[in-house]
C-alpha positions as CSV (number, residue, x, y, z in Angstrom):
1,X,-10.6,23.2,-8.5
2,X,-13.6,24.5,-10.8
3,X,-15.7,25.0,-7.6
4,X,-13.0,27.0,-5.5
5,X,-12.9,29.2,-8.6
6,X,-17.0,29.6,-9.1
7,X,-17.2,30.6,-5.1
8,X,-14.2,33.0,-5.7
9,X,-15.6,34.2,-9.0
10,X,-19.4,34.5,-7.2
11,X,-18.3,36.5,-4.5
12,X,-15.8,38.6,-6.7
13,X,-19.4,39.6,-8.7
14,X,-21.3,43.1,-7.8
15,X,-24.5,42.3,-5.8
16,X,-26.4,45.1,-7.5
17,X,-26.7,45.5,-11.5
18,X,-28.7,48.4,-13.5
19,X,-30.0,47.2,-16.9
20,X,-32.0,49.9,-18.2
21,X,-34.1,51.2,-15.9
22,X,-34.6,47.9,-14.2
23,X,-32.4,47.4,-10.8
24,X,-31.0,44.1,-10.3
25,X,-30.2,42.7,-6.6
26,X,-27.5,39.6,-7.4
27,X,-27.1,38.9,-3.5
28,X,-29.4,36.0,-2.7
29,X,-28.2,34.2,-6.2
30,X,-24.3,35.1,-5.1
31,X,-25.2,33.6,-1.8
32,X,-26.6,30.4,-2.8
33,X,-23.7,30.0,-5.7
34,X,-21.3,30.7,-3.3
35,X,-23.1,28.4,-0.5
36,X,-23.3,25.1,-3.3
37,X,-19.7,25.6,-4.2
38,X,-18.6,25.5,-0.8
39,X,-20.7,22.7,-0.3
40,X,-19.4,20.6,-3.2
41,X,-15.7,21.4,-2.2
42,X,-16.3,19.7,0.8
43,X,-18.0,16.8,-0.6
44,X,-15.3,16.3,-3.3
45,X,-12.3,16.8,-1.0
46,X,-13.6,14.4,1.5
47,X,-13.8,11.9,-1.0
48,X,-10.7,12.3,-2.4
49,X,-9.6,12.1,1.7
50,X,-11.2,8.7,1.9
51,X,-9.8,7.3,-1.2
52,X,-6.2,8.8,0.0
53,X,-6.4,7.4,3.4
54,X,-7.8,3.9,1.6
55,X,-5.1,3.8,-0.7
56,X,-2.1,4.5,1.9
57,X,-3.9,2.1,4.3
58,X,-3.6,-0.5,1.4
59,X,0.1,-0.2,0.7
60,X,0.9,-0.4,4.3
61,X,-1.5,-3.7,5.2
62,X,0.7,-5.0,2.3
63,X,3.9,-4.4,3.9
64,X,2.7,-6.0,6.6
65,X,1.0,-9.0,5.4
66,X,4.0,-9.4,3.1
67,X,6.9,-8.7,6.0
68,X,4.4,-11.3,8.2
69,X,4.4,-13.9,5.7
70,X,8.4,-13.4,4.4
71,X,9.8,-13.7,7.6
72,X,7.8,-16.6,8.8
73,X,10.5,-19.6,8.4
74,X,9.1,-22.9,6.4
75,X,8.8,-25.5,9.2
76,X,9.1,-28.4,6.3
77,X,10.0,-29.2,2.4
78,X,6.4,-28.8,1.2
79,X,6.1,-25.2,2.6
80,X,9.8,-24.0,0.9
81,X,8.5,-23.2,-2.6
82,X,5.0,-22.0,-1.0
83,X,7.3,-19.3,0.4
84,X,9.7,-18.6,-2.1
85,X,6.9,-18.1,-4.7
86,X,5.6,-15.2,-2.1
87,X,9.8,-13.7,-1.8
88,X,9.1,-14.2,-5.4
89,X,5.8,-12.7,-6.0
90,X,6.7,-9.7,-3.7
91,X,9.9,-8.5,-5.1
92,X,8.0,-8.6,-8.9
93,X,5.2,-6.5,-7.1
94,X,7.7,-3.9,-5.8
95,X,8.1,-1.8,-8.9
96,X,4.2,-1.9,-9.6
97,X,4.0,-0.9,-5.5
98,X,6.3,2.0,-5.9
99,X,4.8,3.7,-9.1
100,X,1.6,4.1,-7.0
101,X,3.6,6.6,-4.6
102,X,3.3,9.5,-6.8
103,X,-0.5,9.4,-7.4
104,X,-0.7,8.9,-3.7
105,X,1.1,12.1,-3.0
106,X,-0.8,13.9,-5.3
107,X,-3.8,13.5,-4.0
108,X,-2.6,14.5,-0.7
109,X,-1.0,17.6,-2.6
110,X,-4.4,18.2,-3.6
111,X,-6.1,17.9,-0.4
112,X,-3.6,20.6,0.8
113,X,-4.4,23.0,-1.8
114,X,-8.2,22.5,-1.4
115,X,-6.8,23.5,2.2
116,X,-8.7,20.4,3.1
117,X,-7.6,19.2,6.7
118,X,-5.8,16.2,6.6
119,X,-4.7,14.2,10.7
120,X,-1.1,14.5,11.5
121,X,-1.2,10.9,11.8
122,X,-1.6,10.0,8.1
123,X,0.8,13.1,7.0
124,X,3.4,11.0,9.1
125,X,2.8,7.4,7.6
126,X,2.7,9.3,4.4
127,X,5.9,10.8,5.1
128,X,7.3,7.6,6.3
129,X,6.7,5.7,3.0
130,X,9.9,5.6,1.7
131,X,11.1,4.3,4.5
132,X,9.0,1.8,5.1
133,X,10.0,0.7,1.5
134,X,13.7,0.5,2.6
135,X,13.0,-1.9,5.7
136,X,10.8,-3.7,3.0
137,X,13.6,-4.2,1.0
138,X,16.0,-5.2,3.6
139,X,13.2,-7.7,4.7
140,X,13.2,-9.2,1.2
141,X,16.6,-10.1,1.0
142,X,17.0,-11.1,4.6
143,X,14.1,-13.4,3.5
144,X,15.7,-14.8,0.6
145,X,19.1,-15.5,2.4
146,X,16.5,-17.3,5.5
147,X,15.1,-19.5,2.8
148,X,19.0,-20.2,1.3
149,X,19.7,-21.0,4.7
150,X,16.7,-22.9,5.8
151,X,16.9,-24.4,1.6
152,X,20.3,-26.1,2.3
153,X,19.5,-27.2,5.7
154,X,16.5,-29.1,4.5
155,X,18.6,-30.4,1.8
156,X,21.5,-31.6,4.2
157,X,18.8,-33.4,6.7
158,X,17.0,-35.0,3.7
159,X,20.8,-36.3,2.6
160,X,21.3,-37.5,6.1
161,X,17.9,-39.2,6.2
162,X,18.5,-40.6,2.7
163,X,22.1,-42.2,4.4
164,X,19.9,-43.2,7.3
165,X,17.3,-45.3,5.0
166,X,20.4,-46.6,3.4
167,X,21.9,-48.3,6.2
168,X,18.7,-49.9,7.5
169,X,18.5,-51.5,4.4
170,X,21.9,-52.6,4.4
171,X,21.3,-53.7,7.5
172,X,17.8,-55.7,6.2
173,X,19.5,-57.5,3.6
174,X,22.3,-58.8,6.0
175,X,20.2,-60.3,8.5
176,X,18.0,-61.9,5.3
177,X,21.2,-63.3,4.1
178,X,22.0,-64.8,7.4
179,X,18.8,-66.7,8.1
């Protein structure tokens, strides 16, 4: 903001100033503060474009990592708690992940006062955050009831192959007592 207001403050100066009898031409000195102002907005705004687009790009790859990993169903016992610790670990990341919306917007806000040109593209994921948070949400807890579902299964064929086990040893101990 400091240089938008030097370059508006440089160019709002008179080029020529009388001291005495001494005539002073301010034009070349207006021109090159007005020039290294412009010249640092730019610098500084596309920075601040880069670390916007970085940070949006972040939260995003983290939906999708996370909605790639949550909705991947465990294919045996030892990979059940592997994935409830990540249901776990994303819905204790989710208030952390939303409080970083409003310093995301701002930066954007400040893009567009620096009148800084920002794709249409990036406006639209940015304006599609909250709802990208939503269908987050409904993936978490379609996630946990999966790993209910997939929990009691397990449990259920574990039983069955526990009864299985049970019987073959029954069965072991019958044919050593008949011999």
């Amino acid at each position: 903001m400091a240089y938008k207001k030097v370059q508006t403050e440089a160019a709002a100066e008179a080029v020529l100033n009388v001291v005495n009898f001494v005539k002073v031409d301010c034009n070349d000195l207006r021109g090159v503060l007005t020039a290294h102002a412009a010249e640092w907005q730019v610098v500084l705004t596309t920075q601040l474009h880069a670390d916007a687009t970085k940070h949006l790009a972040q939260i995003m790859a983290s939906f999708e990592q996370q909605t790639q990993d949550l909705t991947t169903p465990p294919a045996s016992l030892d990979e059940l708690p592997v994935q409830l610790n990540k249901l776990s670990r994303a819905s204790a990341a989710m208030p952390d992940l939303r409080a970083q919306y409003g310093p995301l917007r701002q930066k954007f806000a400040a893009l567009a006062s620096f009148d800084a040109p920002v794709p249409e593209a990036e406006l639209a994921v940015l304006g599609s955050l909250d709802g990208r948070t939503a269908t987050f949400d409904a993936t978490l807890m379609e996630s946990e009831r999966m790993l209910a579902t997939s929990k009691s299964g397990m449990r259920n064929q574990l039983l069955s192959n526990l009864e299985a086990v049970e019987e073959h040893v029954v069965a072991l101990r019958a044919d050593s007592k008949g011999a």
